[in-house]
N, C-alpha and C positions, 0 to 999 in steps of 0.2 A: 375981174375974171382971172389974171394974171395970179394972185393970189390964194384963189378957188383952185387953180392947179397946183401949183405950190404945195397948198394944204393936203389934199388929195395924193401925191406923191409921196410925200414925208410922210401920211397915214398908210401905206400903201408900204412904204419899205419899214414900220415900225411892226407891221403886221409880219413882213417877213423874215425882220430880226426875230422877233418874238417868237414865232413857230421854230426855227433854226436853236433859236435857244432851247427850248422847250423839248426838244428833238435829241439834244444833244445832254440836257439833264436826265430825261428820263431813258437814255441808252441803258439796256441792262449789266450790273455788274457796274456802273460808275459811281463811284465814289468811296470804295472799298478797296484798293490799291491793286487794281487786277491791270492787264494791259489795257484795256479801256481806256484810263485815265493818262498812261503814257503817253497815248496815240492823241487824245483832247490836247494834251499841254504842248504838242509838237505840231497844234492846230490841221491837225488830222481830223477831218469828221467823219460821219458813217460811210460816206460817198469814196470817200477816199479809198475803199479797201470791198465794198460792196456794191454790185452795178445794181443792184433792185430796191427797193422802198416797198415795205420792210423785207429784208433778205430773206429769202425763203432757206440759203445755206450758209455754211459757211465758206468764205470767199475762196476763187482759185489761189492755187499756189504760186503762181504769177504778180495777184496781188502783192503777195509778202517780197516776193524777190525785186517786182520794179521798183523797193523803195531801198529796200537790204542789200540786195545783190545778189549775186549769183550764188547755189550750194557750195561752191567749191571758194568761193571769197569768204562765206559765212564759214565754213569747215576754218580758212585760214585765220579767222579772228579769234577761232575758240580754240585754237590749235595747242594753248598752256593747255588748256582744263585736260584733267585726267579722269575719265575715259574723255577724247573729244566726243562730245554728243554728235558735232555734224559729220562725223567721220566713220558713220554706223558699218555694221557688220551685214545691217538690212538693206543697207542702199541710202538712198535722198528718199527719207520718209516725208510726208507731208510738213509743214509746217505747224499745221494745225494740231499734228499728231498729239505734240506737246505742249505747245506755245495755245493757250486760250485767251481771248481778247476779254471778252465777259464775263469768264470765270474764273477759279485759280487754272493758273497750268499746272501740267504734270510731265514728270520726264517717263515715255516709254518704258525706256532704256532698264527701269527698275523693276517693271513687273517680271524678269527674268531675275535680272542681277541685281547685287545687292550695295548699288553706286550711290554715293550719296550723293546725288545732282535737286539744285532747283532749279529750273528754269524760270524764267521770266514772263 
């Protein structure tokens, strides 16, 4: 009997690695060096940044800050780059604005100006 549990368990958590895995391959945009694949090797999974299955949006900006920091710590690390990105003329734009998890980002900043930024 002891065994029958046993078995049962270990089949039972191999079901659950396996969907997790599966979950986690077929994320969109992974494996094409988008932020996706950042967030995987820092053993970030979807949950980590999105509270729904499958997200209907993309996540609060809260998300990005409870792991980055706060606008004005982010403003402080990119403080070389010229123009600072986090140091708009629009305010604390989203995260998202720019930064895409799934897909390529894109910096705002250039549909105006003519900056050469990539973001990440």
């Amino acid at each position: 009997m002891h065994r029958l549990l046993v078995g049962a368990a270990l089949l039972a958590l191999a079901v659950v690695l396996h969907q997790a895995y599966a979950q986690a391959q077929s994320a969109p945009g992974a494996g094409h060096g988008f932020l996706i694949d950042k967030h995987r090797a820092a053993g970030i999974n979807c949950a980590g940044c999105h509270s729904a299955a499958p997200p209907p949006n993309v996540p609060q900006m809260s998300a990005c800050l409870g792991c980055h920091g706060s606008y004005s710590q982010i403003a402080a690390k990119t403080a070389s780059d010229e123009p600072n990105p986090h140091a708009s003329h629009l305010g604390e734009l989203a995260c998202t604005a720019c930064h895409h998890v799934h897909k390529a980002s894109e910096a705002v900043c250039t549909e105006c100006h003519a900056f050469s930024m990539s973001p990440p």
